[in-house]
N, C-alpha and C positions, 0 to 999 in steps of 0.2 A: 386403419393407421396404427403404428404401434404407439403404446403410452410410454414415456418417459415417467422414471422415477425419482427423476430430482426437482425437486421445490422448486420453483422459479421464486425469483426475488421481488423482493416488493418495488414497486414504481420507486424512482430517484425522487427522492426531494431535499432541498437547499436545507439545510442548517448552518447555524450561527458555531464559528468557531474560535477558538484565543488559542494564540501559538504560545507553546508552554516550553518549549525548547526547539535550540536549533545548534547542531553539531557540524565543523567542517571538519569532516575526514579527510579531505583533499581540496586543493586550492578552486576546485572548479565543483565540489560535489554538497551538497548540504543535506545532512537528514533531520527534516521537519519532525515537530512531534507535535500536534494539535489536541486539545481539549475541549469537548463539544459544550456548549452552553447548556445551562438550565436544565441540566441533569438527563441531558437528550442521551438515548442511546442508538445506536445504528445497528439494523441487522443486517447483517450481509455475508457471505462466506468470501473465505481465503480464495481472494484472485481475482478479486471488481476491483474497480477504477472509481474515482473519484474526480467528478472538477471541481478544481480550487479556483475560488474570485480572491484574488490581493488589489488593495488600493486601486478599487474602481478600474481594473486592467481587464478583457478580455478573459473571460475563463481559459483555462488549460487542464487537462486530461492527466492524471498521475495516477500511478496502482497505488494500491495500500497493501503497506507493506510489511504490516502486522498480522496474526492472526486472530478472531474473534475468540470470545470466550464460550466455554460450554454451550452455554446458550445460545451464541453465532447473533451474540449484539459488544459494539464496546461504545466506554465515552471518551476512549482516545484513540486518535488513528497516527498513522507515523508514516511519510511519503520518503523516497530516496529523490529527489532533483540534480541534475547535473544540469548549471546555468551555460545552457545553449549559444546566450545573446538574445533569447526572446524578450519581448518586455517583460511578460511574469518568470521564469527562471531566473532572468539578470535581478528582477526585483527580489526575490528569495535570498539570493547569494550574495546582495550588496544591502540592500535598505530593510529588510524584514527582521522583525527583531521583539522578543518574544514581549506579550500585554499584549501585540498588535492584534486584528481584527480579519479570519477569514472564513469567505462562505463556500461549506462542500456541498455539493451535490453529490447524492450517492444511496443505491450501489448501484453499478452498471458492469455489462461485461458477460461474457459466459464462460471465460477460459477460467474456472473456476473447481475446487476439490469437491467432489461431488460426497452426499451425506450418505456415511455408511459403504464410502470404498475399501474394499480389505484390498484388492490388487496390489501388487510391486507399484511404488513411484519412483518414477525417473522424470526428474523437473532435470530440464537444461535452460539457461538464461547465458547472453552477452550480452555485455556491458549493464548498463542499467534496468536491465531487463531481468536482475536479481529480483527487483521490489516483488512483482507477486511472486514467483516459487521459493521467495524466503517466508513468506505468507502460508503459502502452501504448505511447502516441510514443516515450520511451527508449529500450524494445524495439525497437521497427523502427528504429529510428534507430542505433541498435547492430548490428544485422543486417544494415545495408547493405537496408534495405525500396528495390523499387526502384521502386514510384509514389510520387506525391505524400502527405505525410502534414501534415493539417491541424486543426488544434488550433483550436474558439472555446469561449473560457471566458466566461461572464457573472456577474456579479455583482452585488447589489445596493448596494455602498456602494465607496469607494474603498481603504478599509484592509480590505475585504476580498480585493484583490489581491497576497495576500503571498506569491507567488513572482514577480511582476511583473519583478524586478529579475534575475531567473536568468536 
C-alpha cells in the first residue's frame, strides 16, 4: 500500500473556550473569535472543522477559519457562522456575546493544506464555505508557499461578500 506523507492529526478533544470577540459583517453572518482557556493550544492545520457546544445546545460543525501558527498549534481560533435558524447559529447571532462560555472539539476533517505543498493552490469556496480556504491561503501565505496561491470565492447576493473589504 502506498504511504502517505502527511501527519494525520491528533484525536479531537473538547477544550474550554471564552468568546473574545464577535463581529456582524452582515445582518445574518457573525465572525466568532474564541480564546482557549488555560493556556491550551490546539494543533491542527488550515482546513479542520471544529464543534462548537454554546448554552447546553447540541454541538454544531464549523471550519476554523484561521490559520495556525509556525508550529500548526494556536490559542485563538475564529469560525465564520451564518445563523441558519438552527438553535446554535440563531444562538451565536442573537444571544452570544463575548465572557460567554464555549466547548471546541477539534481538529477533525482531511480537506486540509497539506505540510510542505510547494504546488499551485487554487482554493475555490461559496458562500460560507470561505471559512477554511481563507484558512488555507493564510497558511501558505504565512509560510512563504512558493507557487501561485489562488482564491475564487462566489456568492450569490452582494452582502454576502463580507470579507470583501480585507
Amino acid at each position: 500500500p502506498p504511504r502517505s506523507s502527511a501527519r494525520t492529526a491528533p484525536p479531537p478533544a473538547p477544550l474550554d473556550a471564552v468568546v473574545e470577540g464577535i463581529d456582524a459583517p452582515s445582518a445574518d453572518i457573525r465572525i466568532l473569535r474564541l480564546r482557549l482557556n488555560n493556556n491550551a493550544r490546539l494543533t491542527y492545520r488550515a482546513g479542520h472543522y471544529a464543534d462548537l457546544a454554546v448554552a447546553g445546545l447540541p454541538a454544531r460543525s464549523y471550519s476554523i477559519a484561521n490559520a495556525p501558527d509556525a508550529n500548526g498549534t494556536a490559542d485563538r481560533l475564529e469560525f465564520h457562522i451564518r445563523n441558519t435558524g438552527g438553535a446554535a447559529s440563531r444562538h451565536v447571532a442573537t444571544q452570544l456575546k463575548i465572557g460567554d462560555n464555549v466547548t471546541v472539539t477539534a481538529p477533525m476533517g482531511n480537506a486540509t493544506l497539506a505540510p510542505g505543498c510547494v504546488k499551485p493552490i487554487i482554493a475555490i469556496a461559496g458562500g460560507m464555505g470561505l471559512s477554511p480556504m481563507k484558512a488555507i491561503v493564510e497558511s501558505a501565505l504565512n509560510t512563504g508557499h512558493p507557487g501561485p496561491v489562488t482564491l475564487y470565492w462566489g456568492v450569490n447576493h452582494g452582502d454576502d461578500l463580507y470579507l470583501a473589504h480585507h
